[in-house]
DSSP file (Angstrom, degrees, kcal/mol; ACC not computed):
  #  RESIDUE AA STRUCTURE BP1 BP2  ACC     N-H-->O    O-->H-N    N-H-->O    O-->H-N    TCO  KAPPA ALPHA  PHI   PSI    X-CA   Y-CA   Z-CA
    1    1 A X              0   0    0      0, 0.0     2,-0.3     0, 0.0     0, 0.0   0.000 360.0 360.0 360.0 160.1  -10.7   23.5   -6.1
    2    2 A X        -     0   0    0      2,-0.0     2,-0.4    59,-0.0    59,-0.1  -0.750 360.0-151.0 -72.2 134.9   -7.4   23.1   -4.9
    3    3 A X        -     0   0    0     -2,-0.3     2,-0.4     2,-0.0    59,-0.2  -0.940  13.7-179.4-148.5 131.5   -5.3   23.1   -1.8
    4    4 A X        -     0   0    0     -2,-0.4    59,-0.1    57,-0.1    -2,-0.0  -0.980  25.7-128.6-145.5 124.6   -1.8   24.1   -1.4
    5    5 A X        -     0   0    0     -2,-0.4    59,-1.1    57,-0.1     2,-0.4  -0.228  17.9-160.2 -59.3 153.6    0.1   24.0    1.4
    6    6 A X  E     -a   64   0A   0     57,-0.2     2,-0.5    49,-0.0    59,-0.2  -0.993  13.1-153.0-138.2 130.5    1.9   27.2    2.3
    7    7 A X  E     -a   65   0A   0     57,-2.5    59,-0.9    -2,-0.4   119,-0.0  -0.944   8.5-143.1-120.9 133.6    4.9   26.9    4.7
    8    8 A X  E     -a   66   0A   0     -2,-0.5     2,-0.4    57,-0.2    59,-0.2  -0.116  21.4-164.5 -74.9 158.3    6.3   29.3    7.1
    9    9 A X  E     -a   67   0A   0     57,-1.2    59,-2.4     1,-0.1     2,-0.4  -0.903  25.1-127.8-147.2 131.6   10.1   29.1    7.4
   10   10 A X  S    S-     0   0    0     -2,-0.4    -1,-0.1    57,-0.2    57,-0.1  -0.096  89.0 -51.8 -48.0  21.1   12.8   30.7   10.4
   11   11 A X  S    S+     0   0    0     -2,-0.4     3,-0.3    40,-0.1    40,-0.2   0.066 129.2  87.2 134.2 -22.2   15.3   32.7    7.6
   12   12 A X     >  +     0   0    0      1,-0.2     4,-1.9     2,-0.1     5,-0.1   0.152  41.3 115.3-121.9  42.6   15.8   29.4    5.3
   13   13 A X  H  > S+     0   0    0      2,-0.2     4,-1.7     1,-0.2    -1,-0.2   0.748  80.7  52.5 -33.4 -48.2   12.9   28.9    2.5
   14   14 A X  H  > S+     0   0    0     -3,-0.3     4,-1.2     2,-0.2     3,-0.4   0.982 106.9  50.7 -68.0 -46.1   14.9   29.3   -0.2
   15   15 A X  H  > S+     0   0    0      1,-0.2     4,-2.2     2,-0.2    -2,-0.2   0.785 116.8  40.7   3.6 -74.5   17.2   26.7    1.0
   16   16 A X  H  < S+     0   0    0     -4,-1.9    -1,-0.2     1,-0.2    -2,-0.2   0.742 110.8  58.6 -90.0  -6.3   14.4   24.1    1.6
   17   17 A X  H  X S+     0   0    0     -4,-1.7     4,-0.5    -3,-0.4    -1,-0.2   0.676 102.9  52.2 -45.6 -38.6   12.6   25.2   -1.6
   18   18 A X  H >X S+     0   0    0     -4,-1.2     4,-3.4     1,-0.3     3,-3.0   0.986 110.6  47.0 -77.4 -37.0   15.8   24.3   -3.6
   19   19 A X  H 3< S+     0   0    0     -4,-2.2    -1,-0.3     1,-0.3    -2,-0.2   0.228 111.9  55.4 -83.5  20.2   16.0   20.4   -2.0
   20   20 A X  H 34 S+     0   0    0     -3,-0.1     6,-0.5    -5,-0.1    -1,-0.3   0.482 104.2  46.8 -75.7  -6.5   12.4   20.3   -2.8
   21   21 A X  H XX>S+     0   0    0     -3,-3.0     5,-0.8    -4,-0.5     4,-0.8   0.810 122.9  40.1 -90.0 -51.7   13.1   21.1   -6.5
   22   22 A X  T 3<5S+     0   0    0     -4,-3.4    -3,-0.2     1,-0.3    -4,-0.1   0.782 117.5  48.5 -81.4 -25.0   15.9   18.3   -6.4
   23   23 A X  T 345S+     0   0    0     -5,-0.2    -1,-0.3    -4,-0.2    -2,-0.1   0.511 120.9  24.7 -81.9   0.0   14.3   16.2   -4.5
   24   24 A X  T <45S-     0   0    0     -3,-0.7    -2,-0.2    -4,-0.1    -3,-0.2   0.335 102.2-109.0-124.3 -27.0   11.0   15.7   -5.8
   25   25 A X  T  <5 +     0   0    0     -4,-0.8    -3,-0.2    -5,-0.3    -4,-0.1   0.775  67.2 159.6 112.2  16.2   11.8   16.8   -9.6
   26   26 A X      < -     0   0    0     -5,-0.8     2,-0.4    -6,-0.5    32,-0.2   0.348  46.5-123.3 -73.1-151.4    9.6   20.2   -8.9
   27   27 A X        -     0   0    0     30,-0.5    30,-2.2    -7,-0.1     2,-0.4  -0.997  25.6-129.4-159.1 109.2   10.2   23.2  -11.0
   28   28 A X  E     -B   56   0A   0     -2,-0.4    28,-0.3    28,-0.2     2,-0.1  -0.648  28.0-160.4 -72.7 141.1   11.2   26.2   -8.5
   29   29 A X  E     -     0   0A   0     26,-2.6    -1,-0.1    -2,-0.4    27,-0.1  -0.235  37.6 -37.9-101.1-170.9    8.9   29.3   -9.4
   30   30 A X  E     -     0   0A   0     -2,-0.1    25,-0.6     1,-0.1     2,-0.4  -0.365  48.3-139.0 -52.8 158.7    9.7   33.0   -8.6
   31   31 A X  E     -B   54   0A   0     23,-0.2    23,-0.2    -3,-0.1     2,-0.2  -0.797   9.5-162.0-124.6 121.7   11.0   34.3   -5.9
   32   32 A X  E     -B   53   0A   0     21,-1.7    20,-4.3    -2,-0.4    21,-1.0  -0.487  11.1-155.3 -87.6 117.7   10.0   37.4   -4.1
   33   33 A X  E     -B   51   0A   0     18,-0.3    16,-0.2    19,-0.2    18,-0.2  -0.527  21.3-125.1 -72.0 146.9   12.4   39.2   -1.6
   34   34 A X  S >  S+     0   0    0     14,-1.1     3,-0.8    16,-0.8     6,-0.4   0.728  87.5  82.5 -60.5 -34.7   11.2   41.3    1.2
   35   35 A X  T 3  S+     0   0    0     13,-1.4     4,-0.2    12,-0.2    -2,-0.1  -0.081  92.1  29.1 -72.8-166.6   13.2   44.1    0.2
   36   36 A X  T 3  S+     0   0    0      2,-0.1    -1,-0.2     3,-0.1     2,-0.1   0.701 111.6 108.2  72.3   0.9   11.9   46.6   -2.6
   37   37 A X  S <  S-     0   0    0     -3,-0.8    -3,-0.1     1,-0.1     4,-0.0  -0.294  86.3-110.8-123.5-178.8    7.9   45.2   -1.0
   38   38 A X  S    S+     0   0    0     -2,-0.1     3,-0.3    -3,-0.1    -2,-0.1   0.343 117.8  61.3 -85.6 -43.0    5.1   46.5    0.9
   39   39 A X    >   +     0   0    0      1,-0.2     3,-3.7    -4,-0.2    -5,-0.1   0.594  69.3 108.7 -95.2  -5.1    6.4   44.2    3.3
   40   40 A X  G >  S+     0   0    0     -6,-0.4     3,-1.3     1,-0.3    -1,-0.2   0.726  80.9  44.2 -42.7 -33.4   10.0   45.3    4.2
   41   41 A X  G 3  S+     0   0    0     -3,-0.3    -1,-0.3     1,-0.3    -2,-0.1   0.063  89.7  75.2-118.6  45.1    9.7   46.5    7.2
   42   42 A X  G <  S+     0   0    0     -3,-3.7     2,-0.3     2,-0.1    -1,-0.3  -0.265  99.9  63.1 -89.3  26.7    7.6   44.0    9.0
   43   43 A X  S <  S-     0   0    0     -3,-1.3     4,-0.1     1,-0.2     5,-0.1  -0.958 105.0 -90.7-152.5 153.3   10.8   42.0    9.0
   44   44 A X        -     0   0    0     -2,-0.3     3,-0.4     1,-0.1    -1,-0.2   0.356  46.4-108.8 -39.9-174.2   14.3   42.9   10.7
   45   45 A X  S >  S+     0   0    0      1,-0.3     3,-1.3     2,-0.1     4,-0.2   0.885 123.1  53.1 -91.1 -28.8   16.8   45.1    8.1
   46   46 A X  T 3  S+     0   0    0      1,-0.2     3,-0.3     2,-0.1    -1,-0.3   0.717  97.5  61.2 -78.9  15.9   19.0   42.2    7.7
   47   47 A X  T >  S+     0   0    0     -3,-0.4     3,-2.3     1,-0.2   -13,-0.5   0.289  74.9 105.9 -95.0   2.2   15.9   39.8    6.7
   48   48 A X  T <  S+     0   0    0     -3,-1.3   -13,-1.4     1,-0.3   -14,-1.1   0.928  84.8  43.0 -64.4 -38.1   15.5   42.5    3.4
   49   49 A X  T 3  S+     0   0    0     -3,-0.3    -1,-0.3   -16,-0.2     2,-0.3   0.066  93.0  98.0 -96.8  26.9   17.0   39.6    1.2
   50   50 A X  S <  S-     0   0    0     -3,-2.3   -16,-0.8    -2,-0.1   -15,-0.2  -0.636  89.3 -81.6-104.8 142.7   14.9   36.5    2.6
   51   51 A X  E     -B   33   0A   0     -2,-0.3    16,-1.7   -18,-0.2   -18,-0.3  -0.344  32.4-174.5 -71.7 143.5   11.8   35.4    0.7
   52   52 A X  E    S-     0   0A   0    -20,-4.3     2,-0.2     1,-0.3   -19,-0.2   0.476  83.1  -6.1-106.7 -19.2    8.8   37.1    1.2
   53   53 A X  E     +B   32   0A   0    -21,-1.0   -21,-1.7     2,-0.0     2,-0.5  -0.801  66.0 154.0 179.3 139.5    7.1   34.4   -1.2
   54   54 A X  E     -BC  31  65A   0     11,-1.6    11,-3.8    -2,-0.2     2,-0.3  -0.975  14.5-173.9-166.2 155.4    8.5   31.5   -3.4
   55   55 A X  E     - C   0  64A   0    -25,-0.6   -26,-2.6    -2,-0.5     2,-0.4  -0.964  11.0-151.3-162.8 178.4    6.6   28.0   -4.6
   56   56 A X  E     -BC  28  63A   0      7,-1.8     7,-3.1    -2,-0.3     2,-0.4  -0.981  17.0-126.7-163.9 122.3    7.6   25.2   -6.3
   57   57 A X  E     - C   0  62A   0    -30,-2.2     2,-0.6    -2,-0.4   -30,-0.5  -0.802  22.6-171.6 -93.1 130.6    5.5   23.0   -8.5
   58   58 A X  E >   - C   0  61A   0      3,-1.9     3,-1.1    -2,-0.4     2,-1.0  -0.955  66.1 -53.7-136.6  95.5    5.6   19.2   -7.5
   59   59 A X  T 3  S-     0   0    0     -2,-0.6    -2,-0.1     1,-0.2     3,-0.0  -0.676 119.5 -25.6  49.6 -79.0    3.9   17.2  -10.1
   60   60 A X  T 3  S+     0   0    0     -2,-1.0     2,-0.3     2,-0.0    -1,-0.2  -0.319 129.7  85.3-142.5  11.2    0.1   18.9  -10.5
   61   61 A X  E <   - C   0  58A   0     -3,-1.1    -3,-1.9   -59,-0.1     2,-0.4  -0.801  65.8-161.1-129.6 160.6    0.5   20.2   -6.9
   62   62 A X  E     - C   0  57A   0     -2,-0.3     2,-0.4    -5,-0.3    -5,-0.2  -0.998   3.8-158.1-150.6 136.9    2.4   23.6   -5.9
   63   63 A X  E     - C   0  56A   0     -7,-3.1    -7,-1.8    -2,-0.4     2,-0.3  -0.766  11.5-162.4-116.5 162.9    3.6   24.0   -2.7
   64   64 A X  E     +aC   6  55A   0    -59,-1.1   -57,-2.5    -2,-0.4    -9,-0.3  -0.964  18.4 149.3-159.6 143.8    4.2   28.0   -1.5
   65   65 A X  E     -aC   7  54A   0    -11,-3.8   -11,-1.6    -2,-0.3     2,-0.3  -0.985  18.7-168.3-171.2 178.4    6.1   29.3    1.3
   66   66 A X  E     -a    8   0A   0    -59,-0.9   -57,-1.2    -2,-0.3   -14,-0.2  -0.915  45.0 -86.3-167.2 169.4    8.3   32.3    2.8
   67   67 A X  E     -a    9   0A   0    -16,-1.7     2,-0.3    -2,-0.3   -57,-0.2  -0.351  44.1-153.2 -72.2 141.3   10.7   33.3    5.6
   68   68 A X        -     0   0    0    -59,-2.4     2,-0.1    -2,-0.1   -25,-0.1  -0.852  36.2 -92.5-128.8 157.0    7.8   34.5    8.3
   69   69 A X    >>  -     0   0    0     -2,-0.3     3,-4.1   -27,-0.2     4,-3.0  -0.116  47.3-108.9 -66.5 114.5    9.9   37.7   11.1
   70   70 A X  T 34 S+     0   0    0      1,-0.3    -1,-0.1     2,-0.2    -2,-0.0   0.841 120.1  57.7 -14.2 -60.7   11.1   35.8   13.8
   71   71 A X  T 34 S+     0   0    0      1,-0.3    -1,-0.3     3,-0.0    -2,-0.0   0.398 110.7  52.3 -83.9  10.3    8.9   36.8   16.6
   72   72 A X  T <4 S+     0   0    0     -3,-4.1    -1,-0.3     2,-0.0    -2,-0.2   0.587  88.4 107.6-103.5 -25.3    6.0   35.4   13.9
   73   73 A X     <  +     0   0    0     -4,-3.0     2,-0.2     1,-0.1    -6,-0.0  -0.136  42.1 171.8 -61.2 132.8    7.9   32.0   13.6
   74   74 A X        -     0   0    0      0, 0.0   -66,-0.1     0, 0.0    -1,-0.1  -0.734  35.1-111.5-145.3 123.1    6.3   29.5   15.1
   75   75 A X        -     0   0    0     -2,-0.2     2,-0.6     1,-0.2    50,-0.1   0.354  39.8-111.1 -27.9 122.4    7.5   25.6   14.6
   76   76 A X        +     0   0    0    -68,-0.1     2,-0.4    49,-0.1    51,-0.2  -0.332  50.5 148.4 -74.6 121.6    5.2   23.5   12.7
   77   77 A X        +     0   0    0     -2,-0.6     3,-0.1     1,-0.2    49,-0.0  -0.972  38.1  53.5-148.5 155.6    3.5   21.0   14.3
   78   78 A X  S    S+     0   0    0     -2,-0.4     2,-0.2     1,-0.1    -1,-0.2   0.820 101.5  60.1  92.1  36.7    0.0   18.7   14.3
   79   79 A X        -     0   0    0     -3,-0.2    48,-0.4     2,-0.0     2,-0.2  -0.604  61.3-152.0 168.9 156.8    0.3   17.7   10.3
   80   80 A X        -     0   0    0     -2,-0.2     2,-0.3    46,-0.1    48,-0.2  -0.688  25.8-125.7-121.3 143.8    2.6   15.9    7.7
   81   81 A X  E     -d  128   0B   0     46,-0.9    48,-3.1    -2,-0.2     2,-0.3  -0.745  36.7-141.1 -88.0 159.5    2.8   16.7    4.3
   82   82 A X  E     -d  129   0B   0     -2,-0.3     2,-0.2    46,-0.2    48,-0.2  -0.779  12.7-164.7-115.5 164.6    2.0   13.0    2.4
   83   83 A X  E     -d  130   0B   0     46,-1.3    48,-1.9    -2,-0.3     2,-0.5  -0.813   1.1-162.3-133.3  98.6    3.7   12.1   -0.3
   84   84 A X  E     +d  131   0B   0     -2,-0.2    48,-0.2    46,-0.2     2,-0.1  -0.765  17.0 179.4-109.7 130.8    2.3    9.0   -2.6
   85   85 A X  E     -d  132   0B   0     46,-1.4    48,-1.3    -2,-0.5    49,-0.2  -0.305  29.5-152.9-116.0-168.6    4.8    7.2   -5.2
   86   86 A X  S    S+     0   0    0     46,-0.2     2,-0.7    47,-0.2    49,-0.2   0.132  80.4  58.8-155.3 -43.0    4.6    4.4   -7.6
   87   87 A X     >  -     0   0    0      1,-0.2     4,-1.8    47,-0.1     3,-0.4  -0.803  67.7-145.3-128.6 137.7    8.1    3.4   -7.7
   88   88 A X  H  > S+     0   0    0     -2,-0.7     4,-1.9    47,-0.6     5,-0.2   0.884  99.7  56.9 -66.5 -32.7   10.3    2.1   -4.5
   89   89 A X  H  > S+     0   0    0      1,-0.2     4,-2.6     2,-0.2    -1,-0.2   0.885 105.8  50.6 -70.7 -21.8   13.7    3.7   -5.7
   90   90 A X  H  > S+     0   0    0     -3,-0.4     4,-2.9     2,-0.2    -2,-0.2   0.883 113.2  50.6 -58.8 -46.7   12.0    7.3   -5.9
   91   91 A X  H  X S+     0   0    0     -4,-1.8     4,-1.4     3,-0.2     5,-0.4   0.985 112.6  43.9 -55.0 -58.9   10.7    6.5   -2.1
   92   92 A X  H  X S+     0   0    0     -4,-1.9     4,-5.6     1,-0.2     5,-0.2   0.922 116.6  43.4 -52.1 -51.7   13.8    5.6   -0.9
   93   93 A X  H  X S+     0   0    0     -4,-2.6     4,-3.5     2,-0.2    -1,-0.2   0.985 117.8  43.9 -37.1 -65.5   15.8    8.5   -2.6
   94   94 A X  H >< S+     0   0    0     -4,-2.9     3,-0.6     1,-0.2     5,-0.4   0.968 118.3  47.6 -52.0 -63.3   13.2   11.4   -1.7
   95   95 A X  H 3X S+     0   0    0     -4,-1.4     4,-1.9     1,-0.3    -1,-0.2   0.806 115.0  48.4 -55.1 -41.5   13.1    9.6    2.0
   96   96 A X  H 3X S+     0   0    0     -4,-5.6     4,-2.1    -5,-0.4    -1,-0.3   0.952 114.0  42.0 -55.1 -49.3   17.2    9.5    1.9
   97   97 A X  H X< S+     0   0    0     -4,-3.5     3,-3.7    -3,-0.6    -3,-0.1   0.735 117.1  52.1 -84.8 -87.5   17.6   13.4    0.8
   98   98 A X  H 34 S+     0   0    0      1,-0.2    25,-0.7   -79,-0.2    -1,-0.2   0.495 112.8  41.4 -12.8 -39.4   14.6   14.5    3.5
   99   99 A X  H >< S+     0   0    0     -4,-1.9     3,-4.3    -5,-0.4    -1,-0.2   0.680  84.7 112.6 -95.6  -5.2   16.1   12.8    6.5
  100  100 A X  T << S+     0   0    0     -3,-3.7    23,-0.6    -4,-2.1     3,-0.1  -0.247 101.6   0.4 -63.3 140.0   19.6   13.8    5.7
  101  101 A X  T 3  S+     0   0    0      1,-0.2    -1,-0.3    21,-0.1    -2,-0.1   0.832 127.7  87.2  56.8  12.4   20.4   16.4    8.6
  102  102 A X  S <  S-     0   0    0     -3,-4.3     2,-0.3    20,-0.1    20,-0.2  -0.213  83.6 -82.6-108.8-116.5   16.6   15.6   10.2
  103  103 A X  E     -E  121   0B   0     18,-0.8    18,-4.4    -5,-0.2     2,-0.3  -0.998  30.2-146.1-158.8 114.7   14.8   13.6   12.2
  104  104 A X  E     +E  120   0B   0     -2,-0.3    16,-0.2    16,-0.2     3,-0.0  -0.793  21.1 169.3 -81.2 149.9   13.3   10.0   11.2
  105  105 A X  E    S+     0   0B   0     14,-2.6    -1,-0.2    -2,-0.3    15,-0.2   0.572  72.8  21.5-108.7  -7.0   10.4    9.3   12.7
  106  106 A X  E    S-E  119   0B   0     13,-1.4    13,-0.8     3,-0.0     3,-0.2  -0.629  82.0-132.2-133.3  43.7    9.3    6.3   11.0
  107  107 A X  E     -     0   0B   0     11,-0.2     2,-0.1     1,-0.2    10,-0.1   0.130  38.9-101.6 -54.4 134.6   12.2    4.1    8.9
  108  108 A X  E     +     0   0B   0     10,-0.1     2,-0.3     8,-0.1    10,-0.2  -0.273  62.2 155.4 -28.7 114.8   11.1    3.4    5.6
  109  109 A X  E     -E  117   0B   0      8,-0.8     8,-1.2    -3,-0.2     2,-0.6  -0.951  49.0 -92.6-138.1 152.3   10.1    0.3    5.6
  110  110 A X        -     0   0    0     -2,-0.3     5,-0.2     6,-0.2     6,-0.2  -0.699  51.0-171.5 -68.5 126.4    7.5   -2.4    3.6
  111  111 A X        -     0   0    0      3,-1.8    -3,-0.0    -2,-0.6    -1,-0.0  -0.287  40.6 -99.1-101.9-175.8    4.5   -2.2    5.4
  112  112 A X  S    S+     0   0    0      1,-0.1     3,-0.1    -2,-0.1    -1,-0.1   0.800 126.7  34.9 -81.3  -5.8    1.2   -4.3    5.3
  113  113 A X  S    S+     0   0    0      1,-0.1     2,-0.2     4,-0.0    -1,-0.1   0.948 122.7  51.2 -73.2 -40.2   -0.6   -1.3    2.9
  114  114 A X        -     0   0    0     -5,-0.1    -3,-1.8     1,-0.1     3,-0.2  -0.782  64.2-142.1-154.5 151.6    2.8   -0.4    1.0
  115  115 A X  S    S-     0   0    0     17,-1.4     2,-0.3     1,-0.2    18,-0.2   0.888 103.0  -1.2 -70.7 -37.8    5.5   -1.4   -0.8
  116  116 A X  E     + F   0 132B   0     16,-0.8    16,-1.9    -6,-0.2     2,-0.5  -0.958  66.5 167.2-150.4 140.2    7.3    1.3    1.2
  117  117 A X  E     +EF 109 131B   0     -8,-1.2    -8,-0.8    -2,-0.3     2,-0.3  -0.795   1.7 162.8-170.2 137.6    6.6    3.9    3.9
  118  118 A X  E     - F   0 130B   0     12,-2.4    12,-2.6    -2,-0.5     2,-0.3  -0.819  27.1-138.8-138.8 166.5    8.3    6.0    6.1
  119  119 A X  E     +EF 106 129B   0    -13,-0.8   -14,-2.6    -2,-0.3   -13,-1.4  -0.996  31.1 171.5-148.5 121.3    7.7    9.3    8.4
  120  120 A X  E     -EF 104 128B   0      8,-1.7     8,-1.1    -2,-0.3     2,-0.3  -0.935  26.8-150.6-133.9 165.6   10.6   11.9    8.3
  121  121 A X  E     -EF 103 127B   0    -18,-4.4   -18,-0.8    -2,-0.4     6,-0.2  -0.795  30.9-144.3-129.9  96.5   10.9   15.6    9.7
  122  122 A X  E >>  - F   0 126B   0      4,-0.9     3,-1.8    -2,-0.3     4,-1.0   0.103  27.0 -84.6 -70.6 170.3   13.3   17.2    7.6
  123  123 A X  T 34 S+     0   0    0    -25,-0.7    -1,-0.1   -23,-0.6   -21,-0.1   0.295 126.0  49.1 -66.3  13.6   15.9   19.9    8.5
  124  124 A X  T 34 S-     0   0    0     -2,-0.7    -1,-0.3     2,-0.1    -2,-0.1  -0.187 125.4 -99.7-128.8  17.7   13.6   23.2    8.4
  125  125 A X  T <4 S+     0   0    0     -3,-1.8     2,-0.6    -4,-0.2    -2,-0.2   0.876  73.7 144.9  75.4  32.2   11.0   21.1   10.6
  126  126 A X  E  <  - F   0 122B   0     -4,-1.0    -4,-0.9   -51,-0.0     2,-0.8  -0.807  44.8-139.3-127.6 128.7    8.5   20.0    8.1
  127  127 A X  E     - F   0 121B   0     -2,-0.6   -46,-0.9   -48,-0.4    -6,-0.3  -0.250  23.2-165.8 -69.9  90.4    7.2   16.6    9.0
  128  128 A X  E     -dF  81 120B   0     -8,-1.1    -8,-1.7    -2,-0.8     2,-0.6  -0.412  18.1-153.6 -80.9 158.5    6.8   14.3    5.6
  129  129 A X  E     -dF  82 119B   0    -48,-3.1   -46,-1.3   -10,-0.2     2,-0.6  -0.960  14.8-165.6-117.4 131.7    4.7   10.7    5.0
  130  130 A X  E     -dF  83 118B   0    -12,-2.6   -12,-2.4    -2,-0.6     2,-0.4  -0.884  13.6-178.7-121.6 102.5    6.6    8.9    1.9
  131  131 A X  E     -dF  84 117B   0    -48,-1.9   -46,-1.4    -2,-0.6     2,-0.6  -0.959  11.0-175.1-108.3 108.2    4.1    6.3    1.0
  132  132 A X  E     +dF  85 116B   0    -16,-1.9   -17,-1.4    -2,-0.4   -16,-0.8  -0.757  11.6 168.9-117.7  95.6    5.1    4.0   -1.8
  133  133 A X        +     0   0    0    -48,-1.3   -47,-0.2    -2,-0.6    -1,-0.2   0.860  46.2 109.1 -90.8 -11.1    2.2    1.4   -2.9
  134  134 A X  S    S-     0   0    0    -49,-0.2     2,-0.3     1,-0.2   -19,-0.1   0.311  83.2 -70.5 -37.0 173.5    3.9    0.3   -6.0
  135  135 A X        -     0   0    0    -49,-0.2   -47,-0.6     1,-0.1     2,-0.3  -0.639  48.5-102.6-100.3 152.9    5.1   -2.7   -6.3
  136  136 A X              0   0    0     -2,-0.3    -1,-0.1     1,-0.2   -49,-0.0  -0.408 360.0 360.0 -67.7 115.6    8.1   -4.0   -4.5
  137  137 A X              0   0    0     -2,-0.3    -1,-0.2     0, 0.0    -2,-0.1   0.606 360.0 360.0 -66.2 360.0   11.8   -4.2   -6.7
């Protein structure tokens, strides 16, 4: 079995889908528009071009999301996606391009578990843990 997160997003999914392709090294998958759908008109008329469904593959893991109607949005809160690395300039990067334009909550730092580890809430509100146990350059 499997588990993949699926993330709701205010209007910018595609957006945080592409800095998840460039920041983790994923591989962007399709992406489904509202218009042309089943689903067009559960979301306002200018939403028709907003994703209706998109993922992005992130090593053996796929992550899924789309733009959810406004009055459905509702801010994510009460879990972190984790993220576990191997090598400290890949934490540091990913943790640099996540917190640009969010919200650290955590600075990367060496801890006693990890070579590096840090807690950020990136600029579409979804909380990451960037855990690096490799060893320290």
């Amino acid at each position: 079995m499997d588990v993949s997160p699926y993330l709701s997003f205010k209007g910018e999914c595609e957006a945080a889908f592409t800095l998840y392709e460039k920041c983790f090294g994923g591989l962007l998958g399709p992406v489904f528009r509202y218009a042309g759908t089943p689903f067009e008109d559960q979301v306002p008329a200018d939403w028709q071009d907003k994703v209706m469904h998109a993922s992005v593959t992130l090593g053996r893991q796929i992550l899924m999301g789309a733009d959810v109607a406004p009055e459905r949005y509702e801010e994510p809160k009460g879990f972190s996606l984790s993220i576990q690395l191997n090598r400290v300039d890949d934490a540091e990067r990913i943790f640099e391009q996540l917190s640009e334009n969010g919200k650290i909550l955590t600075p990367l730092a060496k801890t006693f578990w990890a070579a590096r580890f840090g807690a950020v809430v990136d600029r579409f509100g979804v909380a990451w843990l960037i855990n690096c146990e490799g060893p320290d350059d």
